[in-house]
Backbone atoms as SQL, in Angstrom:
CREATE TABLE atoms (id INTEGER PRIMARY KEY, chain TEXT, resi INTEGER, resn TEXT, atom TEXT, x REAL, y REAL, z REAL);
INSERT INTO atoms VALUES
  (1, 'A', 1, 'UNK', 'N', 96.595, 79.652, 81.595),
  (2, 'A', 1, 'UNK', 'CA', 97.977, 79.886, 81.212),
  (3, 'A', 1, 'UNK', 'C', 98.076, 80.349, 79.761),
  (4, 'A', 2, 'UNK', 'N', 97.172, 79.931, 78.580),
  (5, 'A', 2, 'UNK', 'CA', 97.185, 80.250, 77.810),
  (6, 'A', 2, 'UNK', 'C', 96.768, 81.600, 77.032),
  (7, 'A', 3, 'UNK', 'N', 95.800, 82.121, 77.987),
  (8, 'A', 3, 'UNK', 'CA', 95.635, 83.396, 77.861),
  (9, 'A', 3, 'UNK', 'C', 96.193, 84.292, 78.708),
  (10, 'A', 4, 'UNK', 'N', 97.130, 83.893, 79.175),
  (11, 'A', 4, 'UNK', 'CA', 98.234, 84.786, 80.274),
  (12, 'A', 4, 'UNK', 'C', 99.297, 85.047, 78.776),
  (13, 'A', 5, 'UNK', 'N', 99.365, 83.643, 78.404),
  (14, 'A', 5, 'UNK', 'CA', 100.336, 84.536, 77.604),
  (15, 'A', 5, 'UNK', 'C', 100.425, 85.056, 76.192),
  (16, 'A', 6, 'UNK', 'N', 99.370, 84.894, 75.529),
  (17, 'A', 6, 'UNK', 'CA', 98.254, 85.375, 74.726),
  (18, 'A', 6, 'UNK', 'C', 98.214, 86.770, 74.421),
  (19, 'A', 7, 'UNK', 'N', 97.915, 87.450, 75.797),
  (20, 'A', 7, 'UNK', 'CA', 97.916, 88.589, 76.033),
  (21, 'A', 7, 'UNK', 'C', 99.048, 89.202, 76.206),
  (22, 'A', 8, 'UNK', 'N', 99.959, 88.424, 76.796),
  (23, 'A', 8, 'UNK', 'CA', 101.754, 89.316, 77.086),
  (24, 'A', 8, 'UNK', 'C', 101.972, 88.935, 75.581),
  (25, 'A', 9, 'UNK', 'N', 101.863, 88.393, 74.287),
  (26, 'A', 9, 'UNK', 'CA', 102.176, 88.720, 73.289),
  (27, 'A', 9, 'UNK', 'C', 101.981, 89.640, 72.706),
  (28, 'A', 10, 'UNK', 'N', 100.473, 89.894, 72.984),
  (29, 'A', 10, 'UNK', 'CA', 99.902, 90.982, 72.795),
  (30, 'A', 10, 'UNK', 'C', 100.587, 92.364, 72.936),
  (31, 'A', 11, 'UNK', 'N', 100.654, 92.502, 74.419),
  (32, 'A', 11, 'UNK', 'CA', 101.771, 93.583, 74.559),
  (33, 'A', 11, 'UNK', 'C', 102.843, 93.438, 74.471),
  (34, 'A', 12, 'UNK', 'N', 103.677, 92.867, 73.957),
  (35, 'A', 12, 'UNK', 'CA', 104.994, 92.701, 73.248),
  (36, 'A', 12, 'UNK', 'C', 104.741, 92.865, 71.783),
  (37, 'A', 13, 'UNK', 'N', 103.694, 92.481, 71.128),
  (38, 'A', 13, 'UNK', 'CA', 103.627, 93.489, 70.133),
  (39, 'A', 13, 'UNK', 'C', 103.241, 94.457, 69.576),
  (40, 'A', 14, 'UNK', 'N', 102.377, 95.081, 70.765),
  (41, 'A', 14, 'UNK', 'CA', 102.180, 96.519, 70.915),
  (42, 'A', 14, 'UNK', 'C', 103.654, 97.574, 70.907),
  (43, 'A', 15, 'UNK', 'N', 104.175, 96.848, 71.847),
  (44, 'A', 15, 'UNK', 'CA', 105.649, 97.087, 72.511),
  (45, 'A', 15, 'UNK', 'C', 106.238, 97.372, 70.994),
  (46, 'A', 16, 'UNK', 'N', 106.383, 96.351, 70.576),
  (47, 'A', 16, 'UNK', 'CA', 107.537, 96.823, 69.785),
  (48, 'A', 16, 'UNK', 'C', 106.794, 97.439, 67.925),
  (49, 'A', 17, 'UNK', 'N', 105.619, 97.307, 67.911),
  (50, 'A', 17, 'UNK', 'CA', 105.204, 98.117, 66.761),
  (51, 'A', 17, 'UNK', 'C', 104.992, 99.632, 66.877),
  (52, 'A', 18, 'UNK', 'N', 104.940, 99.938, 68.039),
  (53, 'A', 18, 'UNK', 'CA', 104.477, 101.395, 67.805),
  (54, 'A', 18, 'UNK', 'C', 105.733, 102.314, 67.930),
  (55, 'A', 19, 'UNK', 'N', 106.954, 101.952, 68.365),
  (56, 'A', 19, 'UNK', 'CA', 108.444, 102.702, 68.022),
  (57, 'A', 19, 'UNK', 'C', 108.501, 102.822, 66.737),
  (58, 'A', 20, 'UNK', 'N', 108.078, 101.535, 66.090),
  (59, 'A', 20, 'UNK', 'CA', 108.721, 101.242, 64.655),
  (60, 'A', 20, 'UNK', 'C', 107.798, 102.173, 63.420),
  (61, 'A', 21, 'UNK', 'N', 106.503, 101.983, 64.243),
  (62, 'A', 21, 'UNK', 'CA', 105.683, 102.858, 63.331),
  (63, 'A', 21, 'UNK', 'C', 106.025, 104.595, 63.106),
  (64, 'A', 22, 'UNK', 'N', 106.161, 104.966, 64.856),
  (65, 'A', 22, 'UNK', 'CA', 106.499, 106.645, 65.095),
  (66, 'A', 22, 'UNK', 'C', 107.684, 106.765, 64.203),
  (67, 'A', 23, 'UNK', 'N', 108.636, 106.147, 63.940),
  (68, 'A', 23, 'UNK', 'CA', 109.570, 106.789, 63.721),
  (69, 'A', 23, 'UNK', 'C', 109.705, 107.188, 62.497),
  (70, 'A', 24, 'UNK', 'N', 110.413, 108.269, 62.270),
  (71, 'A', 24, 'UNK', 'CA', 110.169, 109.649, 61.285),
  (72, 'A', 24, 'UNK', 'C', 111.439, 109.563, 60.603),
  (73, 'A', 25, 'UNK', 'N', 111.434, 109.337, 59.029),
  (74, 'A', 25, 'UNK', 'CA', 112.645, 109.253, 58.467),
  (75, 'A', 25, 'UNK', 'C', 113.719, 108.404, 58.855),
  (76, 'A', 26, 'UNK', 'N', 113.372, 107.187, 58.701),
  (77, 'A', 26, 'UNK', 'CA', 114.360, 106.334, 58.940),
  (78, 'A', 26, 'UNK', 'C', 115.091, 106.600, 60.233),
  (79, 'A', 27, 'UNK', 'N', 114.761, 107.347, 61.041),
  (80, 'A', 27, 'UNK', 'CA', 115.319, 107.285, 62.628),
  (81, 'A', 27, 'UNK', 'C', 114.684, 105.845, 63.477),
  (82, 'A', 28, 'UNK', 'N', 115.882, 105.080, 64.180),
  (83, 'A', 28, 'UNK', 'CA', 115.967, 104.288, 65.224),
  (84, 'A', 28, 'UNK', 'C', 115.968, 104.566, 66.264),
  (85, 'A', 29, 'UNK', 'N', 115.674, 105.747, 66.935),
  (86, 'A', 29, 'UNK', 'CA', 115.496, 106.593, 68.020),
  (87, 'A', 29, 'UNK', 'C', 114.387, 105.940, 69.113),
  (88, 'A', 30, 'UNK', 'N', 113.164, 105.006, 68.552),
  (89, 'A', 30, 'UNK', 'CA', 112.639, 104.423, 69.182),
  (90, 'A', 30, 'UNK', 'C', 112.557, 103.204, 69.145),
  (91, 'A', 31, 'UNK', 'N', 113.266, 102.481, 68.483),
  (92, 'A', 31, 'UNK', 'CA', 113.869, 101.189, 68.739),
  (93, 'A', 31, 'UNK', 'C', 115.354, 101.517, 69.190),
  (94, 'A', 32, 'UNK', 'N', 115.876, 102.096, 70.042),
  (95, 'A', 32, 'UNK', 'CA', 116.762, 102.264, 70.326),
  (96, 'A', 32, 'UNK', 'C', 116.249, 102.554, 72.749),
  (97, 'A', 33, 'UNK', 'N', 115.503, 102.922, 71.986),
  (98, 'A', 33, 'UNK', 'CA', 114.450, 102.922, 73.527),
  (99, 'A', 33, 'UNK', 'C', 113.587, 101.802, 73.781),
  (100, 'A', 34, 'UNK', 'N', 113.282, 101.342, 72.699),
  (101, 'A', 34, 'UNK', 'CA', 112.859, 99.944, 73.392),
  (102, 'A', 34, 'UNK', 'C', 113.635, 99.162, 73.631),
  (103, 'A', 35, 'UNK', 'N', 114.662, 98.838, 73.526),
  (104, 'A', 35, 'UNK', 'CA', 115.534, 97.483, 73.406),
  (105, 'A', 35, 'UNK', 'C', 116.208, 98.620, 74.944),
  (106, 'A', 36, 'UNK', 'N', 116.026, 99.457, 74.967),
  (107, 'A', 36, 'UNK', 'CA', 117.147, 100.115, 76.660),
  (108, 'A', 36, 'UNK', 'C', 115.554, 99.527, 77.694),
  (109, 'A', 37, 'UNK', 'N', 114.484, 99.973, 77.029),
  (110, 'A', 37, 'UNK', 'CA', 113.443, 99.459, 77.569),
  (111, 'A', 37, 'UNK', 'C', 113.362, 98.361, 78.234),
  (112, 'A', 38, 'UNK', 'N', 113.553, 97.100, 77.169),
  (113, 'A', 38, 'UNK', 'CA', 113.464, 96.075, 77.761),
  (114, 'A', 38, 'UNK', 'C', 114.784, 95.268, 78.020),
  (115, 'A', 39, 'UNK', 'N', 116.028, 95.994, 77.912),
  (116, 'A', 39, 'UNK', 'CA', 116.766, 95.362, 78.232),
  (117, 'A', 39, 'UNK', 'C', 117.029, 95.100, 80.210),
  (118, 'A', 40, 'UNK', 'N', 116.731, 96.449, 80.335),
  (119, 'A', 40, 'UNK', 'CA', 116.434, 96.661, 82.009),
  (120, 'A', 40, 'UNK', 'C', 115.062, 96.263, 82.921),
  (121, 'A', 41, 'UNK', 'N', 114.024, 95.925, 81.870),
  (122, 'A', 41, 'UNK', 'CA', 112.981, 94.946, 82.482),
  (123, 'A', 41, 'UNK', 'C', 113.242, 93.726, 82.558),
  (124, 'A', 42, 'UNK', 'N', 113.543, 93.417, 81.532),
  (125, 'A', 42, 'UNK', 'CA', 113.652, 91.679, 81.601),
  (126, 'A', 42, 'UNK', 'C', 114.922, 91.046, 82.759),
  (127, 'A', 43, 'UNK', 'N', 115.912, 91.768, 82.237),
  (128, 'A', 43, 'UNK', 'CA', 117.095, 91.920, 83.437),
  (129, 'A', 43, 'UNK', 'C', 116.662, 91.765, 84.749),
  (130, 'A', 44, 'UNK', 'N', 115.793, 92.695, 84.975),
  (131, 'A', 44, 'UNK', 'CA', 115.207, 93.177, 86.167),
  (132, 'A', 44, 'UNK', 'C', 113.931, 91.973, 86.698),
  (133, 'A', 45, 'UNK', 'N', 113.356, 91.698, 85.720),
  (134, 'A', 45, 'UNK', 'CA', 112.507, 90.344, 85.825),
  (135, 'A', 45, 'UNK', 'C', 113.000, 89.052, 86.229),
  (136, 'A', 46, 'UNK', 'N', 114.147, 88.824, 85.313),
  (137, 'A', 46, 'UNK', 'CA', 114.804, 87.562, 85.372),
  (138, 'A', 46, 'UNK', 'C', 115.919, 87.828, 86.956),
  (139, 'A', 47, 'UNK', 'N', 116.729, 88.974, 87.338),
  (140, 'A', 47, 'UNK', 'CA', 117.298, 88.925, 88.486),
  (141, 'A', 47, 'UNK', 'C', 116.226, 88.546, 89.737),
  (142, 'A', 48, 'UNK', 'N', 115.074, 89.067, 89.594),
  (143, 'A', 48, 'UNK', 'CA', 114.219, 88.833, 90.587),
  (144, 'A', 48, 'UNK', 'C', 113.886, 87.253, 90.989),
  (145, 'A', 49, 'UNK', 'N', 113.596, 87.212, 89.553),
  (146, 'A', 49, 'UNK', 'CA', 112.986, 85.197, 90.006),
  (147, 'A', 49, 'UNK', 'C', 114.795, 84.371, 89.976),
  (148, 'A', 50, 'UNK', 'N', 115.668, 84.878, 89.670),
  (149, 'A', 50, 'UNK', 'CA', 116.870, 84.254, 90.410),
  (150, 'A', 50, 'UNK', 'C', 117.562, 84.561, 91.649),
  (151, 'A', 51, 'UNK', 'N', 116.824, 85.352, 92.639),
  (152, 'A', 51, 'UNK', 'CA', 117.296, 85.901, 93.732),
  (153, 'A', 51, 'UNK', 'C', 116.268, 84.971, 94.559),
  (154, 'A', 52, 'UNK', 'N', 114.944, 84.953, 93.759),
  (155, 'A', 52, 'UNK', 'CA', 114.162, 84.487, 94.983),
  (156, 'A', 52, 'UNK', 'C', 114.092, 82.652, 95.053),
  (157, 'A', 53, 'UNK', 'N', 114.584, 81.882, 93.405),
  (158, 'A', 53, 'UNK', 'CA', 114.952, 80.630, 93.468),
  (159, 'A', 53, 'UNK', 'C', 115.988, 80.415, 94.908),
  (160, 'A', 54, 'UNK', 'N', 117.146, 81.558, 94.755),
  (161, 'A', 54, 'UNK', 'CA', 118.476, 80.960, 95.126),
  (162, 'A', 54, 'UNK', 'C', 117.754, 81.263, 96.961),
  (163, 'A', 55, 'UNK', 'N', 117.176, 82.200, 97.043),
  (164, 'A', 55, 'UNK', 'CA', 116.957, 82.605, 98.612),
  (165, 'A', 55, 'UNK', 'C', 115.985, 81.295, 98.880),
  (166, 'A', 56, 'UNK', 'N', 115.034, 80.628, 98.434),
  (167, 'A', 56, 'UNK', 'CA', 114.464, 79.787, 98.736),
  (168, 'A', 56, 'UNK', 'C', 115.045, 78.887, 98.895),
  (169, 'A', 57, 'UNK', 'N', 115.969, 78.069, 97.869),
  (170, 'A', 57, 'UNK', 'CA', 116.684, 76.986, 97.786),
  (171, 'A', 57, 'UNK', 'C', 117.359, 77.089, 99.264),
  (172, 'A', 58, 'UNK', 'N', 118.110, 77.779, 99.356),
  (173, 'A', 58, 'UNK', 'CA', 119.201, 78.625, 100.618),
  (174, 'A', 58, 'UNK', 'C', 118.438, 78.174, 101.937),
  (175, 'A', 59, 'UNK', 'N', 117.115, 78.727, 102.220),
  (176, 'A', 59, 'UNK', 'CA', 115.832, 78.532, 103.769),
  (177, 'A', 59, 'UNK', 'C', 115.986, 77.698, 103.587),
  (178, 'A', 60, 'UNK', 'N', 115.094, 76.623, 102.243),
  (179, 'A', 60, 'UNK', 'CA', 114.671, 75.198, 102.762),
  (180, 'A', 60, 'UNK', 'C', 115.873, 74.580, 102.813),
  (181, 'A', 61, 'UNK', 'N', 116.921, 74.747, 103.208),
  (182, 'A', 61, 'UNK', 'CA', 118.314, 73.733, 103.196),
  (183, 'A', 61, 'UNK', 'C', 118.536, 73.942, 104.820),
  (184, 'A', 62, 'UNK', 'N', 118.769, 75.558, 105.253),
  (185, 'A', 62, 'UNK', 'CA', 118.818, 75.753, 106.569),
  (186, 'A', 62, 'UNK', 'C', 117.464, 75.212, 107.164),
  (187, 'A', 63, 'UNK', 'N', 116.628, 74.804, 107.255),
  (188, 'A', 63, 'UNK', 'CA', 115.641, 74.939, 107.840),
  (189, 'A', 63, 'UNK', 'C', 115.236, 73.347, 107.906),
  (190, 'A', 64, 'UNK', 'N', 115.986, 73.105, 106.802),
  (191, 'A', 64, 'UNK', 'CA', 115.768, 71.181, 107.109),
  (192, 'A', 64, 'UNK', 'C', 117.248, 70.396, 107.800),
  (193, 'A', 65, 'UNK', 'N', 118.223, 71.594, 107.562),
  (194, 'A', 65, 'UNK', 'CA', 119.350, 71.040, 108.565),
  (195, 'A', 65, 'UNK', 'C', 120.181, 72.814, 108.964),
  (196, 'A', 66, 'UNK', 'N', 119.927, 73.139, 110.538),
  (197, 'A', 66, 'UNK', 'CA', 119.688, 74.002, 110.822),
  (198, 'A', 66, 'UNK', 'C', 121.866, 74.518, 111.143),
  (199, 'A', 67, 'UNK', 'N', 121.998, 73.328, 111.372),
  (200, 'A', 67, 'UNK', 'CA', 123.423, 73.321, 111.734),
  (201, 'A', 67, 'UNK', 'C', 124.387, 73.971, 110.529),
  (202, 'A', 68, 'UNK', 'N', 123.820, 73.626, 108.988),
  (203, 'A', 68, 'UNK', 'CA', 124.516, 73.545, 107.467),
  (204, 'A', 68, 'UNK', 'C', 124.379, 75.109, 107.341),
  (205, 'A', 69, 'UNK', 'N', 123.685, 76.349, 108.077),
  (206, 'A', 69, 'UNK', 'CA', 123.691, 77.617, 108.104),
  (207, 'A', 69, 'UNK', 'C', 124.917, 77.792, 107.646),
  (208, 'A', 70, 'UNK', 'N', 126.156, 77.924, 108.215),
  (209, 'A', 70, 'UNK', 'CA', 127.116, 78.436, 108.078),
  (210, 'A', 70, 'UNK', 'C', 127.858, 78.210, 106.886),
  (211, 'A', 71, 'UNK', 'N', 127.218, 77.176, 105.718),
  (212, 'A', 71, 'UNK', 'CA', 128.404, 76.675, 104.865),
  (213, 'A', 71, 'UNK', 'C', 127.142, 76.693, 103.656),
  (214, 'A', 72, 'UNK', 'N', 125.607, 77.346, 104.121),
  (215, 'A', 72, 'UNK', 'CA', 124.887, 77.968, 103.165),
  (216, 'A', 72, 'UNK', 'C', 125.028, 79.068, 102.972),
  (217, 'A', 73, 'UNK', 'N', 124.803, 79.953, 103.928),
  (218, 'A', 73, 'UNK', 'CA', 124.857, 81.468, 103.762),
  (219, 'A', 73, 'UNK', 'C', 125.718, 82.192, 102.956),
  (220, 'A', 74, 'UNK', 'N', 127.101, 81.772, 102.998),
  (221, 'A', 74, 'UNK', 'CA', 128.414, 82.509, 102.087),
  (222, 'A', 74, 'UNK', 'C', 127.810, 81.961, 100.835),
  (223, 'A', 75, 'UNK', 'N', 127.677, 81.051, 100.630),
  (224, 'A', 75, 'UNK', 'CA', 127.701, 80.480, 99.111),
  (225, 'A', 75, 'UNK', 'C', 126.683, 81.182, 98.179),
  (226, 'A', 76, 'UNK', 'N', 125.387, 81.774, 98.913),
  (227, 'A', 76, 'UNK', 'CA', 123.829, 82.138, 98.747),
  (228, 'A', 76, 'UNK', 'C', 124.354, 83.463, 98.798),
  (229, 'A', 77, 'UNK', 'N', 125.081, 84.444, 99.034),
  (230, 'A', 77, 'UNK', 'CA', 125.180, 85.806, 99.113),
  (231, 'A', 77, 'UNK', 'C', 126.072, 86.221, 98.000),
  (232, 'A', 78, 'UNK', 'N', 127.399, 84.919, 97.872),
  (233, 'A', 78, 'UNK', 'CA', 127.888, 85.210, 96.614),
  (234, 'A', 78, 'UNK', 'C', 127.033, 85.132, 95.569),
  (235, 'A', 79, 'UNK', 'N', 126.078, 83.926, 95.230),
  (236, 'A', 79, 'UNK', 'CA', 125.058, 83.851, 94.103),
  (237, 'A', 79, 'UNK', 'C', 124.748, 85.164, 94.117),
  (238, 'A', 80, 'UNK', 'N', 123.715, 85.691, 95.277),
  (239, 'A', 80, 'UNK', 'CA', 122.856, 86.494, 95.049),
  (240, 'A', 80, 'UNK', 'C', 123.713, 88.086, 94.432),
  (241, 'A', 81, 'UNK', 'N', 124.996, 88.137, 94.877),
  (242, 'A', 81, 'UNK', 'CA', 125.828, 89.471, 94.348),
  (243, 'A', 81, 'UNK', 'C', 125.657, 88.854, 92.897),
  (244, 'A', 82, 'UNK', 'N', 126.243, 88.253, 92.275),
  (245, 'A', 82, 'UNK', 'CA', 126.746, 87.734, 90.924),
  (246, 'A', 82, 'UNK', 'C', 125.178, 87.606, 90.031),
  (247, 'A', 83, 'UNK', 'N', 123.954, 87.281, 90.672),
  (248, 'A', 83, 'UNK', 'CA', 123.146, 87.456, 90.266),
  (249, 'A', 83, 'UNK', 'C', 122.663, 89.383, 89.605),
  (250, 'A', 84, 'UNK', 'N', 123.162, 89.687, 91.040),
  (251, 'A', 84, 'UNK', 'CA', 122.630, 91.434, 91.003),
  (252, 'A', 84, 'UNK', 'C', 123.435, 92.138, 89.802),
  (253, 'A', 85, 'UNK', 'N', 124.587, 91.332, 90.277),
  (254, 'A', 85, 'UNK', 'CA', 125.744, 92.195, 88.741),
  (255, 'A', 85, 'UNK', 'C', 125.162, 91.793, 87.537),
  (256, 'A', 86, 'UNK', 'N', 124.451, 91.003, 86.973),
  (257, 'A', 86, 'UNK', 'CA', 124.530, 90.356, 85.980),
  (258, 'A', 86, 'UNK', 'C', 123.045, 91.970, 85.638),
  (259, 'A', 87, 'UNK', 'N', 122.299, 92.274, 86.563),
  (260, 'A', 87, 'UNK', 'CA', 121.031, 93.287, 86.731),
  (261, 'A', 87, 'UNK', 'C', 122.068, 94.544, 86.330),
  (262, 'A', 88, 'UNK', 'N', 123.058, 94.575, 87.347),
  (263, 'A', 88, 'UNK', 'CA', 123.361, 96.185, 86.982),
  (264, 'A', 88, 'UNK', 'C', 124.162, 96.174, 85.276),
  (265, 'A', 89, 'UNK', 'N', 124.735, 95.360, 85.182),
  (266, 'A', 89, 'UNK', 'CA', 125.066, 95.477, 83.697),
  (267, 'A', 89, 'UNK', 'C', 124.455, 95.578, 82.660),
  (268, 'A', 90, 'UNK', 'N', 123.011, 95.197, 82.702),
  (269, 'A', 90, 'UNK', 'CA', 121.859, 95.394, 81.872),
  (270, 'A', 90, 'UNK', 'C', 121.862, 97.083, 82.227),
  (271, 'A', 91, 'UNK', 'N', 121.635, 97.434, 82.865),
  (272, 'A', 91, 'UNK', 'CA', 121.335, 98.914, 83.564),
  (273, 'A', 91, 'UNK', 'C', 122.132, 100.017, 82.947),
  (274, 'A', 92, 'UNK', 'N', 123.435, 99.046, 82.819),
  (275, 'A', 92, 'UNK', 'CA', 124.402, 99.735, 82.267),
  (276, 'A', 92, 'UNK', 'C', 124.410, 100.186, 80.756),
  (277, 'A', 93, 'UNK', 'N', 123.871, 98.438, 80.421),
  (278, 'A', 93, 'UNK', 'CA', 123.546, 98.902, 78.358),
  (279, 'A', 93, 'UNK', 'C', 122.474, 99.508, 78.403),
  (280, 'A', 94, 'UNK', 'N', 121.599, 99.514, 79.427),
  (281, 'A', 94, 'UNK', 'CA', 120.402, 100.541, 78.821),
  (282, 'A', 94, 'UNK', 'C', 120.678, 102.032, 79.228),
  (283, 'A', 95, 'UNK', 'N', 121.665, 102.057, 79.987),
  (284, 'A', 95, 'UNK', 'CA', 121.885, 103.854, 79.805),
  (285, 'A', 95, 'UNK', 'C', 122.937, 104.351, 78.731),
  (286, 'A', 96, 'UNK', 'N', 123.518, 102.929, 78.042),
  (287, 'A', 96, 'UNK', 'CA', 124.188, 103.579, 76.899),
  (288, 'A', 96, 'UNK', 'C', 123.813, 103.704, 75.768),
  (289, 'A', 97, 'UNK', 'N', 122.126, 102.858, 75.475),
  (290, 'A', 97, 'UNK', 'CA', 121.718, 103.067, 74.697),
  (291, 'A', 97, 'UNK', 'C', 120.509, 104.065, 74.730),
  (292, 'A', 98, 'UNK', 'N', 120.340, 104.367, 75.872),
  (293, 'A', 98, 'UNK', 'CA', 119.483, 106.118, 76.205),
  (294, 'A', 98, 'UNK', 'C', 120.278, 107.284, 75.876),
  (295, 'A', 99, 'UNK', 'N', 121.966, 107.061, 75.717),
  (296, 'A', 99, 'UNK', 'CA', 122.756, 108.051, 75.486),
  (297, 'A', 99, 'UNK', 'C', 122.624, 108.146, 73.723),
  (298, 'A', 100, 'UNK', 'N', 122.267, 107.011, 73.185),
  (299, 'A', 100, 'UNK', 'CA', 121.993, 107.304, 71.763),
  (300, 'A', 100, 'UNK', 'C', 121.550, 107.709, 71.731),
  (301, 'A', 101, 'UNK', 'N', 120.080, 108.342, 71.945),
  (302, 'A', 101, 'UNK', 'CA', 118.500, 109.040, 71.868),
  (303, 'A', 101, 'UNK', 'C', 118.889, 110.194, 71.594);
């Protein structure tokens, strides 16, 4: 575990030194792409492992009481929309900050 994340520091500060280095005359042009960068990965990271908590949580409930389907499912689809919005709005600041570029 410790060199799992060792190494993702690693590239996180690969990540974010070499915009800072390229850039030419005080232009933010590539810190302006990383942060659209990672605003839509991490988004995209974090919607994933909260779609697949809430879908799991959701089975093992139906599946240990098979009858409670009906009063899981609505509740688990709203999460999972409200989860997705929370993804496309990231999506959203990172194409407004690609419109800076």
């Amino acid at each position: 575990m410790k060199r799992l994340n060792k190494s993702m520091l690693t590239i996180l500060t690969m990540l974010a030194a070499s915009p800072a280095l390229a850039s030419e005359g005080g232009s933010d042009t590539g810190m302006i792409a990383l942060g659209a960068a990672l605003a839509i990965s991490i988004a995209a990271f974090g919607g994933a492992l909260g779609q697949s908590k809430a879908a799991t949580a959701a089975l093992e409930g139906i599946a240990r009481n098979p009858a409670a389907q009906g009063k899981i499912f609505v509740p688990m689809i709203i999460g999972l929309a409200l989860i997705e919005s929370l993804v496309i709005y990231a999506l959203i600041i990172a194409f407004q900050l690609v419109g800076k570029v």
